[in-house]
PDB file of N, CA, C and O in Angstrom, chain B, residues numbered from 101:
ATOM      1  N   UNK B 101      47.046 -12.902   9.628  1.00  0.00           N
ATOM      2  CA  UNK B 101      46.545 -11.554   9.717  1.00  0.00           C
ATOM      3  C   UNK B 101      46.094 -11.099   8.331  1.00  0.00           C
ATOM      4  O   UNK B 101      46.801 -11.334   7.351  1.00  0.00           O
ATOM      5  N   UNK B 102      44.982 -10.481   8.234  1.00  0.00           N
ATOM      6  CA  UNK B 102      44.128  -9.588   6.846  1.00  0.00           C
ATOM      7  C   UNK B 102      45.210  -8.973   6.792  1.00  0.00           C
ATOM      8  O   UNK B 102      45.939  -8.594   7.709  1.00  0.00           O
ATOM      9  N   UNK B 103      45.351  -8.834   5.254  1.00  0.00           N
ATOM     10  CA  UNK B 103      45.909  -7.659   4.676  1.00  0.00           C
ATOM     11  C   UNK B 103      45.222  -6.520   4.131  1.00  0.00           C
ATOM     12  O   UNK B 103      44.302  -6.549   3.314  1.00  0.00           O
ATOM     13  N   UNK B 104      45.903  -5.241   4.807  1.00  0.00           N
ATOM     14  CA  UNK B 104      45.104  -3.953   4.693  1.00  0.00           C
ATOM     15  C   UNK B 104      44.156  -3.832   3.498  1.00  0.00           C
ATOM     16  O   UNK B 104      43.218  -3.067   3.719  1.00  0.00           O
ATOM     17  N   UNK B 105      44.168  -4.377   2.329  1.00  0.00           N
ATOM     18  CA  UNK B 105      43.231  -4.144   1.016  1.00  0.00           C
ATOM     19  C   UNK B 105      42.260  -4.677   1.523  1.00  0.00           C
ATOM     20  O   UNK B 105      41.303  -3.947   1.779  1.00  0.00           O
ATOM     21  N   UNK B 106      42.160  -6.373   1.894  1.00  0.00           N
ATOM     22  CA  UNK B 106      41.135  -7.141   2.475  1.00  0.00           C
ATOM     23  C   UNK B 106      40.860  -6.509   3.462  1.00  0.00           C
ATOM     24  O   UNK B 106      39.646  -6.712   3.512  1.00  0.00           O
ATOM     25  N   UNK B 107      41.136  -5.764   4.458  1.00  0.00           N
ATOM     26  CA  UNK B 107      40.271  -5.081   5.901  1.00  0.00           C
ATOM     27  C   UNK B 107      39.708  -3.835   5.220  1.00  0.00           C
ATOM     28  O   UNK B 107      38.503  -3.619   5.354  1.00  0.00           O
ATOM     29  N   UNK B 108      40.508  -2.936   4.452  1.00  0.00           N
ATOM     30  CA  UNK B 108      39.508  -1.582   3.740  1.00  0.00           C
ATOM     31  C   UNK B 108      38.329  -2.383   2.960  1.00  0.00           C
ATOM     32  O   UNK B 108      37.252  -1.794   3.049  1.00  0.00           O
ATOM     33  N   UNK B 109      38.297  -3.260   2.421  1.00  0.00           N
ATOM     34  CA  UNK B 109      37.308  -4.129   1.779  1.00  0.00           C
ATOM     35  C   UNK B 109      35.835  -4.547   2.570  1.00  0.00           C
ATOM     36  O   UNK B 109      34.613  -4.466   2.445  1.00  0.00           O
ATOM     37  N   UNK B 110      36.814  -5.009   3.393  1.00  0.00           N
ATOM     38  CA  UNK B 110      35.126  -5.513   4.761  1.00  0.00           C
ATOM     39  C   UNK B 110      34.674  -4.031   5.348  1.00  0.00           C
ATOM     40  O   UNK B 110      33.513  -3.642   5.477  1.00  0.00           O
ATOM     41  N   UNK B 111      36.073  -3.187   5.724  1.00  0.00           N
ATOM     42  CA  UNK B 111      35.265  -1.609   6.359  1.00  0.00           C
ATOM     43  C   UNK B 111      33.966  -1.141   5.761  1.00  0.00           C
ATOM     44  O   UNK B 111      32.953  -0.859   6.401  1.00  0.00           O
ATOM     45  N   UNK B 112      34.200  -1.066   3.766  1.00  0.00           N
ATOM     46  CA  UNK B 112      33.372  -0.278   2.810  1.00  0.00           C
ATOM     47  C   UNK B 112      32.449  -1.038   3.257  1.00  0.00           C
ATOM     48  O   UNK B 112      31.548  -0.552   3.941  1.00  0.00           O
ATOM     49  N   UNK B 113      32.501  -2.823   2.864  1.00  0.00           N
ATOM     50  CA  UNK B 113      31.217  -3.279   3.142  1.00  0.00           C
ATOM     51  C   UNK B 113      30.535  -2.716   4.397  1.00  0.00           C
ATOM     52  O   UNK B 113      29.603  -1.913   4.431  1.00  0.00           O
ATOM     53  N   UNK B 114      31.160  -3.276   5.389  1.00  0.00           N
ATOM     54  CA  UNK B 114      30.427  -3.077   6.555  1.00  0.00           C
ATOM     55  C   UNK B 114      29.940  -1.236   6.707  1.00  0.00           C
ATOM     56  O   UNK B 114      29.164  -0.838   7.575  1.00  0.00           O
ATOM     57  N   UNK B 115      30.371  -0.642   6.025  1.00  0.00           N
ATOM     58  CA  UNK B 115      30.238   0.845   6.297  1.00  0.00           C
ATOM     59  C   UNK B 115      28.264   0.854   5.416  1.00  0.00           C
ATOM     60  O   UNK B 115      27.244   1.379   5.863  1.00  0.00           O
ATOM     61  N   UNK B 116      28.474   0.004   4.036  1.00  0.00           N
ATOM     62  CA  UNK B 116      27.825   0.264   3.163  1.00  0.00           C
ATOM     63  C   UNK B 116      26.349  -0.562   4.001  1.00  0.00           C
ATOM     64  O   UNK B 116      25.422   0.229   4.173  1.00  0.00           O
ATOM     65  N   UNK B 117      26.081  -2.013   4.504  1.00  0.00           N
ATOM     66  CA  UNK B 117      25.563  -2.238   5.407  1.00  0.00           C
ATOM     67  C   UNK B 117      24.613  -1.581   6.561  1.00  0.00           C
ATOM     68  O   UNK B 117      23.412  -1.368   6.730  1.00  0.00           O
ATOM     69  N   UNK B 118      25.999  -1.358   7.345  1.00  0.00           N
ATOM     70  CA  UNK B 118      25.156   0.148   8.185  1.00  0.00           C
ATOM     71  C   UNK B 118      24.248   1.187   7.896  1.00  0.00           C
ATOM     72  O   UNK B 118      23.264   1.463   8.581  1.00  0.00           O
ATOM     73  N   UNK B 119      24.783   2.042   6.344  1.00  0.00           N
ATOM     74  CA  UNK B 119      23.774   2.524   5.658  1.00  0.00           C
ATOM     75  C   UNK B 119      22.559   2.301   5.687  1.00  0.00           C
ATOM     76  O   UNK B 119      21.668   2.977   6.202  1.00  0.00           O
ATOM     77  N   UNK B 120      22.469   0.816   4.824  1.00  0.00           N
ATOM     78  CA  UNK B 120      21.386   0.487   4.947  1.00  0.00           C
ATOM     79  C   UNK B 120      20.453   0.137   5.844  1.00  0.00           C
ATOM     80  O   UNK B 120      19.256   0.398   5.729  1.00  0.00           O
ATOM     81  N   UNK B 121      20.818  -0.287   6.495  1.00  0.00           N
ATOM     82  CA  UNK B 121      20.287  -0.241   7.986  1.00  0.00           C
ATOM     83  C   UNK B 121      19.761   0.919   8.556  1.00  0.00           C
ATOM     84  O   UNK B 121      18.566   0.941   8.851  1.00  0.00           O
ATOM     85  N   UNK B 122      20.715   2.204   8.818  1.00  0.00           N
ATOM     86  CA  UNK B 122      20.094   3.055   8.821  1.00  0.00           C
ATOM     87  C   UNK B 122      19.103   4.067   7.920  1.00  0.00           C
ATOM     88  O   UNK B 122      18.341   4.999   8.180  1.00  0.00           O
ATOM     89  N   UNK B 123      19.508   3.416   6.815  1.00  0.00           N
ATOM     90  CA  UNK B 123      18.174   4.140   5.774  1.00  0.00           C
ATOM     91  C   UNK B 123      16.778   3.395   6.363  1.00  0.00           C
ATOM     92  O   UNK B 123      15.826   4.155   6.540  1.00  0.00           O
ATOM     93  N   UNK B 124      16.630   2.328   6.600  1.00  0.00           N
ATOM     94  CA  UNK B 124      15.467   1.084   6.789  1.00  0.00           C
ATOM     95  C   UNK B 124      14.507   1.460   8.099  1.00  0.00           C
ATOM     96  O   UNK B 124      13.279   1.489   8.191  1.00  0.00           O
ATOM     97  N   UNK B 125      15.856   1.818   9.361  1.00  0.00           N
ATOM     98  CA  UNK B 125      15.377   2.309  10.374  1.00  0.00           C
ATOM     99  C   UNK B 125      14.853   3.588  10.209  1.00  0.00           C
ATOM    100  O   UNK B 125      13.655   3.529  10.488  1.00  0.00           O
ATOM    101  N   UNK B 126      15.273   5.052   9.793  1.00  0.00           N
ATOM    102  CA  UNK B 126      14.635   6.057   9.547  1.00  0.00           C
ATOM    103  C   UNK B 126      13.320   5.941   8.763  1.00  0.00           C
ATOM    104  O   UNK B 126      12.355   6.507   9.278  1.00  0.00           O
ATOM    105  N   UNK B 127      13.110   5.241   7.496  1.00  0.00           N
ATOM    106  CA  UNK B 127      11.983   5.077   7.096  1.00  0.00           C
ATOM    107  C   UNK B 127      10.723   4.106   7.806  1.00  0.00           C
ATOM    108  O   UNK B 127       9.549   3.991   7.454  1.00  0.00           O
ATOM    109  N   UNK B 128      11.362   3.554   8.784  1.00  0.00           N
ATOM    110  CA  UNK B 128      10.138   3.016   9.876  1.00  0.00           C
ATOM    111  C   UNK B 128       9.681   3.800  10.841  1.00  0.00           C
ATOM    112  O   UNK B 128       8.591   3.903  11.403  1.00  0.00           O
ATOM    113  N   UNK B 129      10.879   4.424  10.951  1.00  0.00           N
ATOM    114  CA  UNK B 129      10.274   5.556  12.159  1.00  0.00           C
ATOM    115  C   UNK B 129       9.337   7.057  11.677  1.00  0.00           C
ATOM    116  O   UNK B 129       8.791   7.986  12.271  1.00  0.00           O
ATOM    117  N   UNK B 130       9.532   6.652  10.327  1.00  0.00           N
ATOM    118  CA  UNK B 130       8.763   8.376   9.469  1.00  0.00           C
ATOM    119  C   UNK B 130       7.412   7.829   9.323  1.00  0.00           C
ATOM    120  O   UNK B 130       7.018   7.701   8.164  1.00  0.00           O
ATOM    121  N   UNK B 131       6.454   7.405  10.480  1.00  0.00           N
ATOM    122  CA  UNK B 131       5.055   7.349  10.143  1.00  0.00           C
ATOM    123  C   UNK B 131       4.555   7.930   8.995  1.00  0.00           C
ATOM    124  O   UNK B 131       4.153   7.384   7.967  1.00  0.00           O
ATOM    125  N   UNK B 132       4.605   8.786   9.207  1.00  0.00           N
ATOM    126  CA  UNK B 132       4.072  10.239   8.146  1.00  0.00           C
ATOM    127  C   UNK B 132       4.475  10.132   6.575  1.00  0.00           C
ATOM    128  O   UNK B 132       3.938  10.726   5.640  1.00  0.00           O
ATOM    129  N   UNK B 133       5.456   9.308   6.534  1.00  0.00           N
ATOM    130  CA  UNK B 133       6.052   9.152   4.964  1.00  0.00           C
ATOM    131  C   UNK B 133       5.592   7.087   5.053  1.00  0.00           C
ATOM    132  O   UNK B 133       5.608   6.575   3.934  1.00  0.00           O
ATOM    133  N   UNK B 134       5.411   6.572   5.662  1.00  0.00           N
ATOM    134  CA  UNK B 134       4.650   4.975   5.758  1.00  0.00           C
ATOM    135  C   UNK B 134       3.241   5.157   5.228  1.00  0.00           C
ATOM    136  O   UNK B 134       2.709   4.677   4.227  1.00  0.00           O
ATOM    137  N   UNK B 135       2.706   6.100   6.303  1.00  0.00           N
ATOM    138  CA  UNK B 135       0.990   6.281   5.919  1.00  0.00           C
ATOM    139  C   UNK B 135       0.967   7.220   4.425  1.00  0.00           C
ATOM    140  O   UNK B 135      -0.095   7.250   3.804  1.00  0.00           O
ATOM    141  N   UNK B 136       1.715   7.688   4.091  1.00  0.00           N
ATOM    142  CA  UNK B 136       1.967   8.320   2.403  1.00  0.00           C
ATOM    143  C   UNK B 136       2.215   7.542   1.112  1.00  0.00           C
ATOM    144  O   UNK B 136       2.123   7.652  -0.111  1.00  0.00           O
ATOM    145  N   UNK B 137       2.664   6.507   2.288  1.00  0.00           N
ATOM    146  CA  UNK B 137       2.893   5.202   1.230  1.00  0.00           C
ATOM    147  C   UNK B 137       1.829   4.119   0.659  1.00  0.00           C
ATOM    148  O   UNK B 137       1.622   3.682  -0.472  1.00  0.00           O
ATOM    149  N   UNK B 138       1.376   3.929   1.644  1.00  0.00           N
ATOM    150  CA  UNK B 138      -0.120   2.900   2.204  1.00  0.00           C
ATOM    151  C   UNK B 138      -0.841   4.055   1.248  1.00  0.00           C
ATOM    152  O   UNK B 138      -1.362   3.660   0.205  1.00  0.00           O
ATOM    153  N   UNK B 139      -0.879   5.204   1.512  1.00  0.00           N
ATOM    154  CA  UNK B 139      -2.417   6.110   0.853  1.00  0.00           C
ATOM    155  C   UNK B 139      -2.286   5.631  -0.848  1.00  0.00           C
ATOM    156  O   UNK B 139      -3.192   5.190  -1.556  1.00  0.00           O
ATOM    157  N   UNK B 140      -1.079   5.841  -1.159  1.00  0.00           N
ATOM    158  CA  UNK B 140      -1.243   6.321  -2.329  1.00  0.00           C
ATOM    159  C   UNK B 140      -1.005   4.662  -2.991  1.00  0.00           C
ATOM    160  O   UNK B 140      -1.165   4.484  -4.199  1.00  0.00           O
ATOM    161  N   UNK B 141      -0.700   3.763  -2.274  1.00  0.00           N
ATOM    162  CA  UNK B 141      -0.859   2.331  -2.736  1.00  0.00           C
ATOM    163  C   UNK B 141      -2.413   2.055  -2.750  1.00  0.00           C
ATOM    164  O   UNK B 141      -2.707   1.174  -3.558  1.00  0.00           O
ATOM    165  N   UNK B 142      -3.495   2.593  -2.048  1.00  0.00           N
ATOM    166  CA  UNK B 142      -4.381   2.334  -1.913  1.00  0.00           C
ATOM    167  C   UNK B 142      -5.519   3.358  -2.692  1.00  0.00           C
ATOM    168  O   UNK B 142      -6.700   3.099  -2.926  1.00  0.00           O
ATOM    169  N   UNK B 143      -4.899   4.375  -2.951  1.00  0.00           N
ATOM    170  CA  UNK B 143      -5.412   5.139  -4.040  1.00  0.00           C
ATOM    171  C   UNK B 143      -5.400   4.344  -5.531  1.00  0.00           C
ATOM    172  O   UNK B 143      -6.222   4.103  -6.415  1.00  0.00           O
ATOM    173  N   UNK B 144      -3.956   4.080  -5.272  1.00  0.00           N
ATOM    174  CA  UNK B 144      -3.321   3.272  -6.891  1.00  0.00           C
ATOM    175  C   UNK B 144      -4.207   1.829  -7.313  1.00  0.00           C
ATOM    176  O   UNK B 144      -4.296   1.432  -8.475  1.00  0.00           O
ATOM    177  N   UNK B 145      -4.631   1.365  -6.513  1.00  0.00           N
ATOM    178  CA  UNK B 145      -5.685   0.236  -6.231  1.00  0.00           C
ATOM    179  C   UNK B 145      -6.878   0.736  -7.054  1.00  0.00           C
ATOM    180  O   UNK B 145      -7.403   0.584  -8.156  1.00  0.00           O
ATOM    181  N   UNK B 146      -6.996   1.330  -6.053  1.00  0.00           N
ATOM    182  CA  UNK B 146      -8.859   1.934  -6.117  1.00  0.00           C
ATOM    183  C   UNK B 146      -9.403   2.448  -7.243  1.00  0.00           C
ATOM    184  O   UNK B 146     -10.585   2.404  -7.583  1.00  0.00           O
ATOM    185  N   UNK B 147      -7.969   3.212  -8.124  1.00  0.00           N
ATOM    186  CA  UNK B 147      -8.307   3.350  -9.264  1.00  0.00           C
ATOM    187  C   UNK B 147      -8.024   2.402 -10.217  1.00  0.00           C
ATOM    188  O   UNK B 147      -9.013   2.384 -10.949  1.00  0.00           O
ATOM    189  N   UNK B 148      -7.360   1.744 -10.541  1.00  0.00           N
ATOM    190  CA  UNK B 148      -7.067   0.300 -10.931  1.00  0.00           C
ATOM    191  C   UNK B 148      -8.527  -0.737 -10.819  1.00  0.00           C
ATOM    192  O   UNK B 148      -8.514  -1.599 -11.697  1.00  0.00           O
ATOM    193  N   UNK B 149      -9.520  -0.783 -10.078  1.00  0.00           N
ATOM    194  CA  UNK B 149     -10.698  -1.448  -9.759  1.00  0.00           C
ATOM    195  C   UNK B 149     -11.338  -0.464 -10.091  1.00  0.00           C
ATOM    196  O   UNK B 149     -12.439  -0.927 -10.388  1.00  0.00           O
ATOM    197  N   UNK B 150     -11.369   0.750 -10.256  1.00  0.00           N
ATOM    198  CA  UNK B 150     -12.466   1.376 -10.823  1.00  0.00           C
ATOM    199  C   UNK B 150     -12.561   1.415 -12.412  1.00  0.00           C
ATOM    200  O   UNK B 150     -13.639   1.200 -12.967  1.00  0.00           O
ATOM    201  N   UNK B 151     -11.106   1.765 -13.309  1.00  0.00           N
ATOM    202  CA  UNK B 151     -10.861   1.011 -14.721  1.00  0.00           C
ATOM    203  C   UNK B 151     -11.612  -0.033 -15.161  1.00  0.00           C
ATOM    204  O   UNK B 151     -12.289  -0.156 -16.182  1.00  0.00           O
ATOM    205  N   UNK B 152     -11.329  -1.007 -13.952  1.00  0.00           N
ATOM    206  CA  UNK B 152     -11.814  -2.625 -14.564  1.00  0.00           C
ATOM    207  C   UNK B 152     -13.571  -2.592 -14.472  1.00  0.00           C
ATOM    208  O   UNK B 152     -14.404  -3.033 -15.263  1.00  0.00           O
ATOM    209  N   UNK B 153     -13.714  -1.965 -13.325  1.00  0.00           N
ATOM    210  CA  UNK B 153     -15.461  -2.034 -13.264  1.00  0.00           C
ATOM    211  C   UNK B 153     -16.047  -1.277 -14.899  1.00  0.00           C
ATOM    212  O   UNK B 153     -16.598  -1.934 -15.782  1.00  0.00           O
ATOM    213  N   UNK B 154     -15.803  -0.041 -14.958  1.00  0.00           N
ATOM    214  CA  UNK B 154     -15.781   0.577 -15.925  1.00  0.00           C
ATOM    215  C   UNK B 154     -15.691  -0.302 -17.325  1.00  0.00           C
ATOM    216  O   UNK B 154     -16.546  -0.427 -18.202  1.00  0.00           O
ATOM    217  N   UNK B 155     -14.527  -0.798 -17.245  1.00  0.00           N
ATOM    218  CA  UNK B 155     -14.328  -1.498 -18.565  1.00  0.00           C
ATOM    219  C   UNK B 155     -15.318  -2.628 -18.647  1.00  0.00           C
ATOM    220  O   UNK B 155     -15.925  -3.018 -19.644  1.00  0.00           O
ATOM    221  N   UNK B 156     -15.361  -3.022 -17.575  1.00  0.00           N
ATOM    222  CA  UNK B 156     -16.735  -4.358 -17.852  1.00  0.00           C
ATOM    223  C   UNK B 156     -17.944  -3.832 -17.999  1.00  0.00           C
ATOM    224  O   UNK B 156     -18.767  -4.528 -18.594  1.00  0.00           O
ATOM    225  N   UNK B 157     -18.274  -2.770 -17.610  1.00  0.00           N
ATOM    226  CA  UNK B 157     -19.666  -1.805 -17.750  1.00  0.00           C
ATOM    227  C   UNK B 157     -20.049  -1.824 -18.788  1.00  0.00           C
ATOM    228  O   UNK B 157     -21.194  -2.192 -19.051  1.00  0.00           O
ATOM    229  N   UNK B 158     -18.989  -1.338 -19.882  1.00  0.00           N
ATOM    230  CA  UNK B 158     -18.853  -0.973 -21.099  1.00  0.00           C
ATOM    231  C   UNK B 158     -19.123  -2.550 -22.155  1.00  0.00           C
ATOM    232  O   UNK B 158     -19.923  -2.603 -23.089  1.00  0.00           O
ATOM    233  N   UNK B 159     -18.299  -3.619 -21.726  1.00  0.00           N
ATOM    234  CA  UNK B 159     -18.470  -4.851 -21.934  1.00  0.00           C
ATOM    235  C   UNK B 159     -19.679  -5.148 -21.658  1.00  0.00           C
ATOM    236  O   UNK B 159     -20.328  -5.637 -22.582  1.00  0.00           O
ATOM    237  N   UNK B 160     -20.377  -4.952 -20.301  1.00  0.00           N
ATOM    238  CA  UNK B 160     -21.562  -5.514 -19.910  1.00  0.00           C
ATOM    239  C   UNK B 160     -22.578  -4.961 -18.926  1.00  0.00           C
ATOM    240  O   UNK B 160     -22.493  -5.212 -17.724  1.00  0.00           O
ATOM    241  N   UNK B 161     -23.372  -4.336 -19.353  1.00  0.00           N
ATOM    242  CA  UNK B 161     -23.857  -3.266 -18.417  1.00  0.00           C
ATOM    243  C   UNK B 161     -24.368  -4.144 -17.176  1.00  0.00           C
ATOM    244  O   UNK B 161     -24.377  -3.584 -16.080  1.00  0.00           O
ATOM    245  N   UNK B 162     -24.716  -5.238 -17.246  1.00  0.00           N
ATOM    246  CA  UNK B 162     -25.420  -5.832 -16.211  1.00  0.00           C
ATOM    247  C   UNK B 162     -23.994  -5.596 -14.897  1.00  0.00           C
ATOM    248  O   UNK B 162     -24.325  -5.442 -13.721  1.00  0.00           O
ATOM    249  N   UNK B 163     -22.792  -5.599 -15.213  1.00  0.00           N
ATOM    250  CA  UNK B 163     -22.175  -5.601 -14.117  1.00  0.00           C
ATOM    251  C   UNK B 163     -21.960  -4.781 -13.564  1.00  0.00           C
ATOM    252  O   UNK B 163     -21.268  -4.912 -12.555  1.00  0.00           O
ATOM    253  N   UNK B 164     -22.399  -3.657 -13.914  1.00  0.00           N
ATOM    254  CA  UNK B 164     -22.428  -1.910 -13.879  1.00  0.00           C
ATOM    255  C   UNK B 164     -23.734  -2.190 -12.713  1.00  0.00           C
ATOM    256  O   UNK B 164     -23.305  -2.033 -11.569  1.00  0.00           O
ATOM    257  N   UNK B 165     -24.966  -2.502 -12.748  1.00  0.00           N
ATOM    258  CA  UNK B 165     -25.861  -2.730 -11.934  1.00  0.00           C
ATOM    259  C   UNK B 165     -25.750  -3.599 -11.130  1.00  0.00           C
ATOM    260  O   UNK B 165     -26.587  -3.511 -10.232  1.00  0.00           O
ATOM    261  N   UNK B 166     -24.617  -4.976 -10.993  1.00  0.00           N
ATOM    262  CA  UNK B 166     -24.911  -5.870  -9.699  1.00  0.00           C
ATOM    263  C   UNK B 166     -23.923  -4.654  -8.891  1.00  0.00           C
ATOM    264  O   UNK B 166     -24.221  -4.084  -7.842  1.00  0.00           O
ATOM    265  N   UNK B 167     -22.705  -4.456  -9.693  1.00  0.00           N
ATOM    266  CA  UNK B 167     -21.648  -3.481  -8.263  1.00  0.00           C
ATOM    267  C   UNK B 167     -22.656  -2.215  -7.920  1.00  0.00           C
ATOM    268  O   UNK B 167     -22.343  -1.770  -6.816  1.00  0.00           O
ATOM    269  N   UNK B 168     -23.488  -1.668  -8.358  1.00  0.00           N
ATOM    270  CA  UNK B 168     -23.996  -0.294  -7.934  1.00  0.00           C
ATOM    271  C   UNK B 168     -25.030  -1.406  -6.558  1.00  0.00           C
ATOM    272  O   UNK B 168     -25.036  -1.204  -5.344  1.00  0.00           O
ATOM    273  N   UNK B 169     -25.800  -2.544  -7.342  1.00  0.00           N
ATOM    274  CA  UNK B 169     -26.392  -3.033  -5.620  1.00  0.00           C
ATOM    275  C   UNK B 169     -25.722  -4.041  -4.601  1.00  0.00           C
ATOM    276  O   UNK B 169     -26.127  -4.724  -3.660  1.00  0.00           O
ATOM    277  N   UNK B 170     -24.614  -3.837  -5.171  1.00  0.00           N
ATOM    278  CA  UNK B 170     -23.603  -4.652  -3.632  1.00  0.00           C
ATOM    279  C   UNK B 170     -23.459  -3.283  -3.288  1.00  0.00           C
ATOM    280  O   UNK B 170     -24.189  -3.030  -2.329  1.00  0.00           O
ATOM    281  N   UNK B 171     -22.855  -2.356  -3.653  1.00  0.00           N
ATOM    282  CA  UNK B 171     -22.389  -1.390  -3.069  1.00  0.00           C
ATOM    283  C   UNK B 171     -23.152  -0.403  -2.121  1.00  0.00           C
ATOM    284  O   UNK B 171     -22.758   0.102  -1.070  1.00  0.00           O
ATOM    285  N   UNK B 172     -24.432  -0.254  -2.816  1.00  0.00           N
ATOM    286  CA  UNK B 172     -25.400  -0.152  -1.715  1.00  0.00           C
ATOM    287  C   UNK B 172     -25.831  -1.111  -0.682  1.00  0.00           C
ATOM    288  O   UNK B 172     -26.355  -0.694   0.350  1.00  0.00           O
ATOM    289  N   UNK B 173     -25.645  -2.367  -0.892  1.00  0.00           N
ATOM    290  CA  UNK B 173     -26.209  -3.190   0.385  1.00  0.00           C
ATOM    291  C   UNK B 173     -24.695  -2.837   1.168  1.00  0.00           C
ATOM    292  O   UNK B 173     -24.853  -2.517   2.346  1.00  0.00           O
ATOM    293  N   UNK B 174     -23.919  -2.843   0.911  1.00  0.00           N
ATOM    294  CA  UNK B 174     -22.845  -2.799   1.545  1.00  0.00           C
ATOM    295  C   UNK B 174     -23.178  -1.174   2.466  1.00  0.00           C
ATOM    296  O   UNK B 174     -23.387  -1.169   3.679  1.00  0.00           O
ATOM    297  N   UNK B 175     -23.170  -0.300   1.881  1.00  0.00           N
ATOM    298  CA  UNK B 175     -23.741   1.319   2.470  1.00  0.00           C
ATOM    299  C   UNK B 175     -24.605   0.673   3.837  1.00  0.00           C
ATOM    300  O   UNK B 175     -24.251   0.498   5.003  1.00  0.00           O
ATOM    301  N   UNK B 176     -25.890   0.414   3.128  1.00  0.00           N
ATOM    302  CA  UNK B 176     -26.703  -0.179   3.767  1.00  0.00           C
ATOM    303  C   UNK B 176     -26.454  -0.859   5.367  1.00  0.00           C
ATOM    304  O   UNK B 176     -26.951  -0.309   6.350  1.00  0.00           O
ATOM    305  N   UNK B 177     -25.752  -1.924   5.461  1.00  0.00           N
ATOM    306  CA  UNK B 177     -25.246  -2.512   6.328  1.00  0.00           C
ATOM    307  C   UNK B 177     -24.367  -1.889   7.465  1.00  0.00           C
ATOM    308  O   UNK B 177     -24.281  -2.345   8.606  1.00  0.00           O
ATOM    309  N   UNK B 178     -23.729  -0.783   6.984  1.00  0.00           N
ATOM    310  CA  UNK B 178     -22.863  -0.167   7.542  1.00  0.00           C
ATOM    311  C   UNK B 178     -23.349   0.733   8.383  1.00  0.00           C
ATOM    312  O   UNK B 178     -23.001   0.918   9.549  1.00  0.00           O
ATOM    313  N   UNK B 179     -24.457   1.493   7.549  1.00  0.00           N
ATOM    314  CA  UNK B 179     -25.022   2.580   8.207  1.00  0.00           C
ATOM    315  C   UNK B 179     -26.269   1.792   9.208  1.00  0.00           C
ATOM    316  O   UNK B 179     -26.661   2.436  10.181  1.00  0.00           O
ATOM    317  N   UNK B 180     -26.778   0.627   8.992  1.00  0.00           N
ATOM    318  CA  UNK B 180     -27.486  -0.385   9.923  1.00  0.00           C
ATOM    319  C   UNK B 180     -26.549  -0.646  11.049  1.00  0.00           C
ATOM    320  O   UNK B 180     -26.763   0.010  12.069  1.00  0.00           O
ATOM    321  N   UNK B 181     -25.874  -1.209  11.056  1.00  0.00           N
ATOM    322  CA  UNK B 181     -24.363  -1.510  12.321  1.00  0.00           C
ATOM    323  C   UNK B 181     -24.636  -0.146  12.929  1.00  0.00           C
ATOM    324  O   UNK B 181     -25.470   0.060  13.810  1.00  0.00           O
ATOM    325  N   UNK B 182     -23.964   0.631  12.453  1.00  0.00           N
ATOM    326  CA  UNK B 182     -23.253   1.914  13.049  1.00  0.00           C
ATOM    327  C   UNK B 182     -25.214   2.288  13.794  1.00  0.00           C
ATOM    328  O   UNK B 182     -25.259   1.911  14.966  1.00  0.00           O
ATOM    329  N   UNK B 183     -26.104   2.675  13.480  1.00  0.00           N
ATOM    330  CA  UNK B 183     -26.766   2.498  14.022  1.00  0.00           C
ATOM    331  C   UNK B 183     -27.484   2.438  15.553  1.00  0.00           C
ATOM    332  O   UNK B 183     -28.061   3.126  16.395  1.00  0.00           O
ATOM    333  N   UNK B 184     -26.948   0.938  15.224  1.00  0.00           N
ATOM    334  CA  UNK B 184     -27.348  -0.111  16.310  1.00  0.00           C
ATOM    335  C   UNK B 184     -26.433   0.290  17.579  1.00  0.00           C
ATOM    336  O   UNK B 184     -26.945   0.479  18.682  1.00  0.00           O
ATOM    337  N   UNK B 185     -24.838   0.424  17.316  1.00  0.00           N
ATOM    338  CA  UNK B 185     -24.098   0.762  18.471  1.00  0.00           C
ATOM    339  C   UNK B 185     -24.113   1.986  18.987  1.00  0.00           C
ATOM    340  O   UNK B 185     -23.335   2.290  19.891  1.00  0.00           O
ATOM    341  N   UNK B 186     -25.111   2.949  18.416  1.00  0.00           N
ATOM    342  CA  UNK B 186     -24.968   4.513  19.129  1.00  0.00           C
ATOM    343  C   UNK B 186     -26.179   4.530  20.161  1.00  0.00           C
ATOM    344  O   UNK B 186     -26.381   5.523  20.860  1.00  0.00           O
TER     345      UNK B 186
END
């Protein structure tokens, strides 16, 4: 048989466990604080790639002009698609 120190021992754990568990489950179920998460990871990106474009601009203007015409063919394409399916 456990002795009571060793069973209060596994309780905390197992108490501390559960916690977590239930912290893990509430934050899956908070859409609203997931999609807050995703935004601002994807904000944090976007500006992070806009730095680097920038900084190579500055390095090299030619790359300042191929991203301005991908980015329009890219526009381009999109607004061609979208288009086509209405």
């Amino acid at each position: 048989m456990k002795r009571t120190d060793e069973l209060a021992t596994e309780i905390a754990h197992t108490r501390h466990e559960l916690g977590e568990t239930i912290d893990a489950l509430a934050h899956k179920v908070d859409v609203k604080a997931r999609v807050s998460d995703v935004a601002s990871d994807v904000a944090a990106e976007a500006r992070e790639t806009g730095e680097q474009i920038a900084e190579r601009a500055r390095h090299n203007p030619m790359t300042l002009l191929v991203f301005a015409v991908s980015a329009a063919v890219a526009v381009a394409v999109v607004v061609i698609v979208r288009g086509r399916r209405s």
